[in-house]
N, C-alpha and C positions, 0 to 999 in steps of 0.2 A: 573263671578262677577267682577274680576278685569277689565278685557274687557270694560263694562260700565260702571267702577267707570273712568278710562282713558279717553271714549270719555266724560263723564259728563264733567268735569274738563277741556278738551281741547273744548267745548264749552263754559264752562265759561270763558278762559282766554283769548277765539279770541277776542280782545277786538276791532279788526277791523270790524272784519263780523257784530258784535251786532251795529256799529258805520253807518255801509254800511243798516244796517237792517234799522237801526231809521232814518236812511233820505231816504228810498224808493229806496236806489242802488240798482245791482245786486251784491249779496253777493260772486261770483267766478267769475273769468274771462278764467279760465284752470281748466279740471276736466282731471286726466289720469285714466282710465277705465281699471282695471287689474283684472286678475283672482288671487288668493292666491297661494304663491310657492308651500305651503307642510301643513302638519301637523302642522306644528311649527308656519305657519300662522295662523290657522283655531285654535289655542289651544287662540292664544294670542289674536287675534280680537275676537271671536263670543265664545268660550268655546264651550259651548253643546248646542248654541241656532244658530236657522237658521231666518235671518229677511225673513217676507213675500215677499218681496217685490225682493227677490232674489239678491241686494244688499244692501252697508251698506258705512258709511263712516270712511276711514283710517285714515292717517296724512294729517294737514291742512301744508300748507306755506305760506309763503310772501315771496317775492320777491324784496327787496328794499321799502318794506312798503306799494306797490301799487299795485301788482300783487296779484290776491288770486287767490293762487292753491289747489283744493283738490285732494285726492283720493279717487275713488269711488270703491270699492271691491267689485267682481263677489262672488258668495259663493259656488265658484266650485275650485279645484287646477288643478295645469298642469298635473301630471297624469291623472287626473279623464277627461281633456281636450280630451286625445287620443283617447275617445273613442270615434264611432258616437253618442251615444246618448249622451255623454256628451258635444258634440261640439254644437249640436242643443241647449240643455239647456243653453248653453253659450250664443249664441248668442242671444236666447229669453235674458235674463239678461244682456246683452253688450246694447240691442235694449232698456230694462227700463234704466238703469243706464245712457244712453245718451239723455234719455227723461229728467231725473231728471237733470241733467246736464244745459241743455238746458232749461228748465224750471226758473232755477237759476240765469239763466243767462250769461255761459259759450259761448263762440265765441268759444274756441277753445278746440277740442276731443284729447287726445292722447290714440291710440290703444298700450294699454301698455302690455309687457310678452308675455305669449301665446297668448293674444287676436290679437297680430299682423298679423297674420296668420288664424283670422277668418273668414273674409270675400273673396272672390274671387268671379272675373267674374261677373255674374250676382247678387251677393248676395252682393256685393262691391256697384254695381251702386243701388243696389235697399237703400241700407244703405246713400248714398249720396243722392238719391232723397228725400226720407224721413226727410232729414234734409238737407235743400238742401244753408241757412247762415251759417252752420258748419264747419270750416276748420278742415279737420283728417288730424292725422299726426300717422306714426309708427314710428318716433323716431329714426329711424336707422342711417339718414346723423348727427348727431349728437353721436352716440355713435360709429360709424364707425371714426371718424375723433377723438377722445376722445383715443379711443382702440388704433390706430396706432402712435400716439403720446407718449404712455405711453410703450407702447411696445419695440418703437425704443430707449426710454429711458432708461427703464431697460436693453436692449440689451447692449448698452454702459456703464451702469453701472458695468456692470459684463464682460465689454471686452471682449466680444462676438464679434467677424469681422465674416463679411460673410464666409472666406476660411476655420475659422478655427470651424463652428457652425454647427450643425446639428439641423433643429428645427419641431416637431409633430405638426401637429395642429388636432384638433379633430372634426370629423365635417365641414370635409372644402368643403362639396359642400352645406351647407347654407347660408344664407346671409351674416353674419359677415367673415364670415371661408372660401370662395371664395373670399374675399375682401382683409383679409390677407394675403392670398395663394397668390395674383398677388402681394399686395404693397411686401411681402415680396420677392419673387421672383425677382421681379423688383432690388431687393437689393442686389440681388445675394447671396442670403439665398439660402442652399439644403435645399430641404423642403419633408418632408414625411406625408401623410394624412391617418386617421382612422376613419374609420364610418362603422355601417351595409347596409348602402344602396350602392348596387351595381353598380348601373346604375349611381347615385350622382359621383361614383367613379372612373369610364370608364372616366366620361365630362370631370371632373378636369384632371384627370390626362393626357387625349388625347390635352386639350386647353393650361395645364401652362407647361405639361413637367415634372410634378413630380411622386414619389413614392408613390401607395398608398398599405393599405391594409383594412382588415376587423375587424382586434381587435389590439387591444394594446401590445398584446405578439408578434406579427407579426412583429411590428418595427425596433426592433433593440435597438440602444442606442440612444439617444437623448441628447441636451441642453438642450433645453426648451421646452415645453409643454403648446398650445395655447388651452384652453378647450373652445370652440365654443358650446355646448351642453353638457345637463347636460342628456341625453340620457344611459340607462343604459349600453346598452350593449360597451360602450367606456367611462364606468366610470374610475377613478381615485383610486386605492387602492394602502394598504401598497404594497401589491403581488407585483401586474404589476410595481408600480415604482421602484421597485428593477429591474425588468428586464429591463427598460427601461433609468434608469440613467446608466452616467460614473461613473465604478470605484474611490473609495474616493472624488468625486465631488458631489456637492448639483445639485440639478436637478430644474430648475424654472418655476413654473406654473404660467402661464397667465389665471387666471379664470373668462369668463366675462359672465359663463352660469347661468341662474337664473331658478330653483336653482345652487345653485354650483356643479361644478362638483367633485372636491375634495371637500366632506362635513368633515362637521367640528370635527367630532369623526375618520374620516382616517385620516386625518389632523394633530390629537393631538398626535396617533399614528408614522409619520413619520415626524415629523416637524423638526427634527435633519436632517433630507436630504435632506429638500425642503424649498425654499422659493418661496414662493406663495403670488403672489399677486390682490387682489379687481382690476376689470377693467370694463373699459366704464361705469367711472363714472365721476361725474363732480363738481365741488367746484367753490361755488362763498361766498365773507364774507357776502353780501347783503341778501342771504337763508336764511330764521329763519322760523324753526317748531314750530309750538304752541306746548307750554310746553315744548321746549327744550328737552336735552339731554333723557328725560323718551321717546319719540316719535320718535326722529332716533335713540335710539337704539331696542325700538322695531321695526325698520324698517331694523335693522340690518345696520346702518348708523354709521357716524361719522356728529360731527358738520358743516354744512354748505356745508354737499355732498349727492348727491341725485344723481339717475341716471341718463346714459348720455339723454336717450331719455325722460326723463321728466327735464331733460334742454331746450332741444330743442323745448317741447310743452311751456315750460314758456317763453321761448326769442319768440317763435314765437307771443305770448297773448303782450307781450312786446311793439314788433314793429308792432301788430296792434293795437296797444293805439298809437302809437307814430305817426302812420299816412302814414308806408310804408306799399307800395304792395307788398303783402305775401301771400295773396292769388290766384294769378296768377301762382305759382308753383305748381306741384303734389307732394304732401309730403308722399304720400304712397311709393316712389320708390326712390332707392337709385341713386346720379348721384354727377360726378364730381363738375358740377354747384349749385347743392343744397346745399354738402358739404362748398363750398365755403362760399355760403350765411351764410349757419349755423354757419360760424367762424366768419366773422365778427358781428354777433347779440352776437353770445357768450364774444367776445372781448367787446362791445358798454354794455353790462350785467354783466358782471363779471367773466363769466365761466370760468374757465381752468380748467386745469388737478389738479388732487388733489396730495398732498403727498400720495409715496407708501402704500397701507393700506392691512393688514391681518385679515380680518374679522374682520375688527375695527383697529386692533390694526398698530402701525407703523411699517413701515420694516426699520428696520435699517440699515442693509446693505446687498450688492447684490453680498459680497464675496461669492464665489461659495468652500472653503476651508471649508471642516467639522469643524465644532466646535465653527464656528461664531456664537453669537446670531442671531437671524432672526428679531423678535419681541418681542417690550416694555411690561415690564409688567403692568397687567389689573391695571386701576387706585381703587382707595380704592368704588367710586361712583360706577364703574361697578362691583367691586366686591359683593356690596352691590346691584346690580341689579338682579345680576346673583341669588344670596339668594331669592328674589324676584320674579324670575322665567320671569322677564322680557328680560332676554338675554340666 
């Protein structure tokens, strides 16, 4: 019920979309195409109801007043993704929702979440021919370039030097987690890597030179902790972070896995030895959700931050309003040149890095000394949301 009293309201108060409707525009110019994290999506979009249509729509944005972004919701989560039959029904629903999209008047796709990783190979080109004025993007040169910035910044906040750091990353023969592994390497970071796949762990470790293993008890001691995947079997618990921090030192989680990898009940659990921080995410003041603060934070946001790779899908809708070629790139693959681009549209847009954030809330500081606060307390609105069941 609250579900559709939410989107009611965030339809009545686009008051751009209804303004684009009454002159014949097309009401979006970027739709990003996500499947739902967890339960906690599926509670707060849809309740107990499933649209026919196999998707639905999320939170709207603007972009400087001129860009309309939606989100268009798969009615499947990342779990239920793993499996074959759940990847198939995905992409049946990736294939509507980019209809409706497009239909709308969207130019521009982003393959947002798990849906990044849906298409391959022949199933990639069959998706591109089928929409063949679509620009897709998965968002990565954008939240790759977002991740490494915030990362190097916290490192120095917390006076972390290469000689004197040891740093996990979890997941580092994936996209983000191999990208790390080199920028940080490059840095002359010891770097140690954990994941179940085997073979992922032989590549990394035979191409950068580092330490890998197969669980998190395996490691040793660690600074910091890069959660690259929110994969179970290299999750985040009170347990393991005990065995994995230094004695009387806070431990600093880099979480940019969606879901998160440290969820938010181990979280509350060990938050006296950890500072953790939201990553590959991006802040521009120009962002505005319809309806405000009710809509990022059911997006598990802060004001004027959204992800890094649905930055990316907006600066891209951007600078094709603007009349640069952006179409001439491959946006599905990650590269030093793409990265590039992506900065300056972010810069020319507003993007950068956000203030530290802890599941919303700010980090204060990146004293690594037990008994620092970490983060602000919740404002009186969120605590009043929280009653609400909207956070």
């Amino acid at each position: 019920m609250l579900a559709m009293i939410w989107r009611f309201f965030v339809a009545v108060f686009d008051w751009r979309t209804i303004w684009r409707k009454l002159n014949g525009l097309p009401i979006v110019d970027v739709v990003c195409v996500t499947n739902m994290r967890d339960d906690t999506d599926r509670r707060r979009y849809l309740g107990k109801t499933h649209p026919a249509c196999g998707h639905f729509n999320g939170p709207r944005f603007w972009l400087k007043g001129r860009i309309a972004g939606r989100t268009r919701a798969l009615d499947i989560t990342a779990d239920e993704m793993t499996k074959v039959s759940g990847r198939r029904k995905a992409r049946e629903q990736f294939y509507a929702a980019t209809q409706w999209a497009v239909d709308h008047g969207a130019r521009v796709i982003l393959l947002a979440a798990a849906t990044k990783r849906l298409f391959e190979g022949p199933e990639l080109a069959e998706l591109k021919a089928k929409f063949p004025d679509t620009l897709f993007t998965i968002g990565d040169n954008g939240t790759v370039s977002l991740l490494k910035r915030e990362t190097f910044k916290a490192l120095d906040s917390a006076g972390l030097k290469p000689a004197l750091c040891r740093i996990g990353v979890l997941g580092p023969y994936g996209f983000l987690g191999e990208i790390m592994v080199e920028a940080l390497k490059n840095a002359g970071y010891d770097i140690i890597g954990a994941g179940p796949n085997i073979g992922g762990l032989e590549r990394v470790r035979d191409e950068y030179g580092i330490e890998t293993c197969q669980s998190i008890t395996e490691m040793g001691k660690v600074d910091v902790m890069i959660a690259c995947t929110h994969s179970e079997n290299v999750s985040l618990t009170v347990e393991n972070i005990e065995l994995v921090r230094r004695p009387c030192r806070k431990l600093i989680v880099i979480d940019v896995a969606e879901p998160s990898n440290l969820r938010y009940r181990e979280y509350r659990k060990c938050q006296g030895v950890v500072i953790r921080q939201d990553a590959g995410n991006a802040y521009a003041p120009g962002l505005k959700y319809v309806l405000g603060a009710i809509s990022y934070r059911m997006f598990r946001l802060t004001r004027g931050v959204t992800f890094g790779c649905f930055a990316e899908a907006f600066s891209l809708a951007s600078a094709s309003k603007r009349g640069e070629d952006v179409g001439s790139s491959d946006w599905l693959t990650v590269s030093d040149e793409n990265m590039e681009i992506v900065a300056k549209m972010f810069e020319r847009d507003g993007f950068t890095v956000p203030s530290p954030r802890c599941f919303g809330r700010p980090v204060v500081s990146f004293d690594l000394s037990l008994g620092v606060a970490k983060t602000a307390r919740p404002s009186a609105l969120k605590l009043a949301m929280q009653r609400l069941h909207i956070l």
